[in-house]
N, C-alpha and C positions, 0 to 999 in steps of 0.2 A: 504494500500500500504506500502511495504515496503522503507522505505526510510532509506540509509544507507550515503546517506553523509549528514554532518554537515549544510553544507551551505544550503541544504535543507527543518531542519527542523524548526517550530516557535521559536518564545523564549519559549513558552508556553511548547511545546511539550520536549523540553530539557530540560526543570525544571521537567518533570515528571521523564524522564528518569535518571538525575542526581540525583534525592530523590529516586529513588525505589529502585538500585539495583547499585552493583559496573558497573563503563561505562567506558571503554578505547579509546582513540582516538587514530587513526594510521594516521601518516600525511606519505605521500607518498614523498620522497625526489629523486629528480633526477638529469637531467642538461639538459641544451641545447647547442648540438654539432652534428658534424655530424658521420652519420654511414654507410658510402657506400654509391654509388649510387641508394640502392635499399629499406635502413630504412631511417623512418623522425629525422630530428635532435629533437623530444621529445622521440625518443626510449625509454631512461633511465626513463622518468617522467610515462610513458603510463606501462612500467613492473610492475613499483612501485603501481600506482595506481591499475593495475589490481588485484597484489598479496593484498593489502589494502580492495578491495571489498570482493573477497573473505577468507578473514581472518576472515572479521568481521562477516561475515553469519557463519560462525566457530564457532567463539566466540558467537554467539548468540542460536546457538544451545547446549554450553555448559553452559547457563545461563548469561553471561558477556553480557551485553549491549555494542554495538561497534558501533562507527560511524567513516567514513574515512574524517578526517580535509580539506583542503582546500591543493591541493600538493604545494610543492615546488620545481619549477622547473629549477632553476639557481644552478648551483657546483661550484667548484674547477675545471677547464676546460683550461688545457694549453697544455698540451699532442698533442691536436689537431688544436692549432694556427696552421693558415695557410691557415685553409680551413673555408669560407664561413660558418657563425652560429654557430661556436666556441667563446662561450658568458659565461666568467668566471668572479667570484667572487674572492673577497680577502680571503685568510682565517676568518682572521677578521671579515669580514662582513657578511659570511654565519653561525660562531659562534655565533654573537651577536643576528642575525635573529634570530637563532632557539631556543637559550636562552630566548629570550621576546617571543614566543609563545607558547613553551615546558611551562614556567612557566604563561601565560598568563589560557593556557586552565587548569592547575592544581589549580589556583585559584578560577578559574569558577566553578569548584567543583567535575573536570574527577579524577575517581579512580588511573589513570594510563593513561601515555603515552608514543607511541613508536613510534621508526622512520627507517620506512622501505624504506631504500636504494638500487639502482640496476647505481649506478654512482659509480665505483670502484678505480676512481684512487687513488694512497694515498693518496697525500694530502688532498682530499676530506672524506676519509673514516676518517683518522686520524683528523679532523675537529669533524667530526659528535661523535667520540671516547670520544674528550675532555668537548665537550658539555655533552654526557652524565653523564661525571664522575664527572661534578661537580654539574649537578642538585641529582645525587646521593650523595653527598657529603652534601650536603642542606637541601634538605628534604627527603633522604632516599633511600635507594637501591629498593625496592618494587614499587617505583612509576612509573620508566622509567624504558625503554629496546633499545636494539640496537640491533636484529639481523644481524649477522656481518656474512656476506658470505668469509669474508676474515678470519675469522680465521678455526681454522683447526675442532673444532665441527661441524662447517654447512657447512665451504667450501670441504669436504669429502665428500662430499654426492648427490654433483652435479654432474654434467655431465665428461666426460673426456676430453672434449675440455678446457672449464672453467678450470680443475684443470689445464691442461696444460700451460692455459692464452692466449690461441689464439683464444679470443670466443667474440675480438671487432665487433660487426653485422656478429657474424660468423652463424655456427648451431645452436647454446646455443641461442643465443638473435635475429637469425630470427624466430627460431620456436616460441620462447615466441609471437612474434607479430602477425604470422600467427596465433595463435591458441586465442589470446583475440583480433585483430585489422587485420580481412584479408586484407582486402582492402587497406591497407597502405604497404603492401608487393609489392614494384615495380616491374612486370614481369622479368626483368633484373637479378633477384636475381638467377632465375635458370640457366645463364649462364658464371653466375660469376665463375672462377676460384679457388681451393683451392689456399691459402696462409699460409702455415707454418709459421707464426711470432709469437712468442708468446710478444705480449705487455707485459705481465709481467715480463718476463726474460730481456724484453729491458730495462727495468725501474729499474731494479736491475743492471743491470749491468752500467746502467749510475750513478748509488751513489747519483742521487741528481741531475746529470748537465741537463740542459733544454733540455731534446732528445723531439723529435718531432715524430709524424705519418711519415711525410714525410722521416723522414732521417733514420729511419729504415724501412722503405721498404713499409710500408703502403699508397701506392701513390694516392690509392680512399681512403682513411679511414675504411676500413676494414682487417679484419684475417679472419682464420678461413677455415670452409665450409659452406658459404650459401648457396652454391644453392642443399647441403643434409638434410636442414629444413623442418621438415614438424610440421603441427598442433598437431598431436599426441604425441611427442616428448614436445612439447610446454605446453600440458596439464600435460604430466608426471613430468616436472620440476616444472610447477606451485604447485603441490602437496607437490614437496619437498621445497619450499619456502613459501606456506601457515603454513607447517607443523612448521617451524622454527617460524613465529611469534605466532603462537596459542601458541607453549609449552612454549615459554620464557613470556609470559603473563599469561597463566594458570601460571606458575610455581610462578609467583610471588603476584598474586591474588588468588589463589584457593590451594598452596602447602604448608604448612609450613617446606618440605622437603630442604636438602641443594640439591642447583642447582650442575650441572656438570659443570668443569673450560671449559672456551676459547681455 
């Protein structure tokens, strides 16, 4: 049987795998908050994990032993105070988490680890950025990765809602959950109304001041078009989000070529 997450397999069985062959762990980072009346408030943890499984079948078909860690499902989450399940972290506190497990599993004897995020707000992202740069900083640029949907290498390549930023439980992230979580698509999804918002531009345009879902116009917690998500759509974006964590792992395990900037 294939077993691809961590917590599932002996100590036995990870000592083999840890001695054979270079082994990367992907810990799946998300939040819990809410996404419309029509996603569950672990949307963000449930994308991450899914892109985490299939990564690691990736990576294991291109020799790299992968197992996907245990997620973390708490963020950076203020954007959506107001509403029910909006359950945020200090900066502080989601750094220092991921610091003592990032170096926890790389003591254990992982070739490499990486953390794959689908909880987009800055402060969040920008958390996850500084953690990285100083476990790189420590023990070396080769051992972590951050696939960063926000910057303009991988954030290019998504969808046009997403680039827009109006893709809070819109198309972009109902299709994802239709196509790895049908069952958690609330039927309401298809009669939900488009809403032009782009959360991103709101959040640019606020500098920093506490803007809320609510006060730019998000009055269920969503954007976007959900109810023009389909599964298909959901598979084709998975591809281009598998595709980002394999290369930046290959590239830093299997390449000794210079990587492409951010």
């Amino acid at each position: 049987m294939e077993r691809l997450w961590l917590g599932e397999l002996t100590t036995e069985e990870l000592t083999e795998m840890l001695t054979s062959s270079p082994t990367a762990a992907l810990i799946p980072v998300g939040s819990t908050e809410p996404h419309g009346p029509h996603l569950p408030l672990a949307t963000d943890a449930i994308l991450s994990e899914e892109v985490c499984l299939r990564a690691a079948r990736a990576l294991r078909e291109r020799g790299i032993h992968a197992v996907v860690a245990p997620p973390i499902a708490y963020g950076v989450t203020r954007y959506a105070r107001g509403f029910r399940g909006a359950l945020s972290l200090r900066e502080e506190t989601l750094e220092a988490l991921l610091w003592d497990v990032i170096g926890a599993l790389l003591d254990d004897g992982f070739s490499h680890v990486t953390l794959v995020n689908n909880h987009l707000e800055p402060e969040h992202a920008a958390a996850l950025r500084r953690v990285i740069e100083r476990v790189a900083d420590e023990r070396g640029d080769d051992v972590v990765s951050f696939p960063d949907q926000l910057t303009r290498r991988w954030g290019r390549t998504l969808t046009e809602e997403f680039k827009r930023g109006d893709c809070h439980a819109g198309r972009y992230e109902t299709s994802l959950v239709q196509a790895a979580r049908p069952g958690l698509v609330r039927p309401v999804a298809a009669r939900l109304p488009s809403l032009g918002i782009s959360l991103a531009e709101a959040i640019r345009t606020a500098g920093g001041s506490p803007v809320t879902f609510t006060e730019i116009g998000m009055s269920r917690a969503y954007t976007g078009a959900p109810a023009e998500a389909t599964a298909a759509e959901g598979e084709s974006i998975y591809e281009r989000l598998v595709a980002m964590v394999v290369t930046e792992i290959c590239e830093r395990l299997l390449s000794p070529a210079p990587r492409e900037n951010p």
